[in-house]
C-alpha positions, -999 to 999 in steps of 0.1 A, spaced: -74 -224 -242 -58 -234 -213 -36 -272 -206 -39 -284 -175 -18 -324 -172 -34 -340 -201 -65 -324 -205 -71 -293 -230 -101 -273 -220 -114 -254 -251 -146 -230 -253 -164 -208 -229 -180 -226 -198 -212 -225 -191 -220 -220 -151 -244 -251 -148 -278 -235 -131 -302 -248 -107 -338 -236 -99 -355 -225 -63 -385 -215 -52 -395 -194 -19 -418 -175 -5 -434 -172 27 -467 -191 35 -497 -167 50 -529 -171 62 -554 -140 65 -522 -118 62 -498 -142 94 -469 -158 83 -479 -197 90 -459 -217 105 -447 -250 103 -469 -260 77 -458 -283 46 -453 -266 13 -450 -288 -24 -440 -276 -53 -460 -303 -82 -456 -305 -121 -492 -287 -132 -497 -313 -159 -490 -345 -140 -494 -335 -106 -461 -353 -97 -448 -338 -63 -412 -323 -75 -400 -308 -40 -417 -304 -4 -405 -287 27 -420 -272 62 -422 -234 65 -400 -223 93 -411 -203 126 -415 -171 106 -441 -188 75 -408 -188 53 -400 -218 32 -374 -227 2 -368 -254 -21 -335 -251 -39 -315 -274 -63 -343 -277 -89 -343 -288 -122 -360 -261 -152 -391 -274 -150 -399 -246 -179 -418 -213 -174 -456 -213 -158 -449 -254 -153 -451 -255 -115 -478 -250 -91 -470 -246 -50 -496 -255 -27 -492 -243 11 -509 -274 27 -532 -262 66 -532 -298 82 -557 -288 113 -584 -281 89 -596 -248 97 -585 -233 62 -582 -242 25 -548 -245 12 -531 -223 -6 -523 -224 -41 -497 -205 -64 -502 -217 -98 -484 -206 -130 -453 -203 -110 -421 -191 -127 -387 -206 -107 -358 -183 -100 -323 -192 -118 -295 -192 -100 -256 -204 -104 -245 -237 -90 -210 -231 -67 -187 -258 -73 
């Protein structure tokens, strides 16, 4: 227990923890890029974060809530219409620590 001014601060703290997802988008085994990825809630389909792969395919979406294991799908959107998109279901987000 420590007193700092006025306040007592009791217990253990508890880093508070964010979520991210990244990858890097390909097509027929070529990082694509500049193309928009989304990461959407598999039950409602509600678009949760969206970004545009960089010059090497790569893409992140960081400072997400748990959605909850297997609860996210990404989709790799191909705007010029010479490919499907590409779709990660199931997706599990990686943890990490928040810096304050």
């Amino acid at each position: 227990m420590a007193i700092f001014n006025d306040f007592i601060v009791g217990g253990t703290y508890v880093q508070p923890t964010k979520y991210k997802v990244e990858g890097v988008l390909t097509i027929e085994d070529t990082p694509y890029a500049f193309r928009r990825v989304v990461v959407v809630n598999r039950q409602t389909m509600e678009i949760l974060a969206a970004c545009v792969t960089d010059a090497e395919g790569n893409f992140s979406m960081t400072g997400l809530p748990d959605f909850g294991v297997d609860k996210v799908m990404v989709i790799g959107q191909e705007e010029t219409g010479n490919y499907n998109a590409k779709c990660f279901d199931h997706v599990t987000m990686t943890a990490y620590p928040i810096v304050e």
